[in-house]
C-alpha positions, 0 to 999 in steps of 0.5 A: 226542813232545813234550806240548803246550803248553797254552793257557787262552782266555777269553772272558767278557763283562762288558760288549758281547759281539763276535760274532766271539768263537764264531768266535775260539774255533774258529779259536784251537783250530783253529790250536793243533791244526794248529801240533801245539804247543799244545792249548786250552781255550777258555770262556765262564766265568772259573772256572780263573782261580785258582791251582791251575787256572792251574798247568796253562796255559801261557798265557793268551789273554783276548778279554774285556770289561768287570770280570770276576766273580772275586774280588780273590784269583783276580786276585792268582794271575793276575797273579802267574801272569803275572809269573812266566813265564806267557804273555799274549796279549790280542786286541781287546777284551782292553784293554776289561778290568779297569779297576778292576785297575789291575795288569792294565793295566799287564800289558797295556800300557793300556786301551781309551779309544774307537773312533772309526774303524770303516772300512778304514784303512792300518796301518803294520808298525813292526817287520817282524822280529817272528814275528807281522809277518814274514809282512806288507807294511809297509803295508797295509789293513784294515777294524777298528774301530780303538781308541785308548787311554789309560794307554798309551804306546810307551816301555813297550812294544814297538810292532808294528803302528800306524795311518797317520793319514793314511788317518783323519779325525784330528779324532776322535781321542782322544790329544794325541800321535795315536800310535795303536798297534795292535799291540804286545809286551813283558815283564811281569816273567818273562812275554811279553805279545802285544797285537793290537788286530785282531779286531772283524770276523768275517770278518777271522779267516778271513784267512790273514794275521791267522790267521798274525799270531795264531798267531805272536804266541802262539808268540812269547809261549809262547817256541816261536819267537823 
């Protein structure tokens, strides 16, 4: 049998602390344990993001908020953990992180500017190739607290899933271009980094389809599925 991969989860909160990240935390390991491809260690804390500690992941999960409590040393090994070939996947608030590390938003792909719809709205699946959108109608709705972002465009990422602006009050958007992805990937020096901007609601990580969207998107990044 094959070792398992192993996924670090952190989900630190230096700023507004979601109430679906005890849940995320459950259905994360549950999803690792039932693929029987990876094993995770989720925690509240930021300890094990240094070097030594870092050598045992595979990848990183980060469902984080705000400037995290590590030094500017265990920023350095994590970002060139990743540039090397370790795994990212950052959920919802994972661009709500770190804006004063600039080379994790560049990582990431960009930073969370604002919130302005938190209703059901019509998404649109921009690549229905992709292991985490295969499985998903090319439109379809949902209830998320949709971001917007800034230090964000498509030309440095791949764009998987983005909002139909039509189903939105666009007068209180935030972006000239109203280019309001959701859902992205891209490399990061050796790296694969996934990005869902899904995850605000609690009861959204029940259903099926997210569950496979995640899932998908972190074996994706781990390079276990293409």
């Amino acid at each position: 049998m094959k070792d398992l991969k192993r996924l670090l989860m952190v989900t630190h909160s230096a700023g507004f602390k979601h109430d679906y990240l005890p849940t995320a935390r459950r259905v994360v390991s549950s999803l690792g344990e039932k693929s029987g491809l990876f094993e995770v260690v989720a925690t509240d804390e930021c300890d094990l993001l240094n070097r030594e500690d870092l050598k045992r992941f595979d990848a990183v999960l980060f469902a984080t908020t705000g400037e995290l409590p590590i030094t500017d040393e265990q920023k350095q090994d994590f970002i060139e953990a990743i540039r090397s070939g370790k795994a990212f996947i950052g959920v919802h608030n994972a661009t709500d992180t770190f804006y004063k590390f600039p080379e994790y938003g560049k990582m990431i792909g960009g930073y969370f500017m604002a919130h302005p719809w938190s209703q059901e709205v019509l998404v649109k699946v921009e690549d229905p190739t992709h292991p985490s959108t295969r499985h998903l109608p090319r439109s379809f709705w949902v209830k998320e607290e949709v971001y917007t972002f800034k230090n964000w465009s498509r030309e440095r990422t791949h764009v998987l899933i983005s909002l139909d602006n039509s189903s939105v009050d666009l007068s209180k958007g935030t972006r000239e271009d109203n280019d309001y992805a959701l859902c992205w990937c891209h490399n990061y020096g050796k790296a694969r980094v996934f990005y869902t901007g899904f995850g605000h609601y609690v009861e959204l990580w029940s259903e099926e389809w997210f569950q496979k969207h995640l899932l998908n998107g972190i074996l994706w990044a781990m390079r276990l599925i293409e």
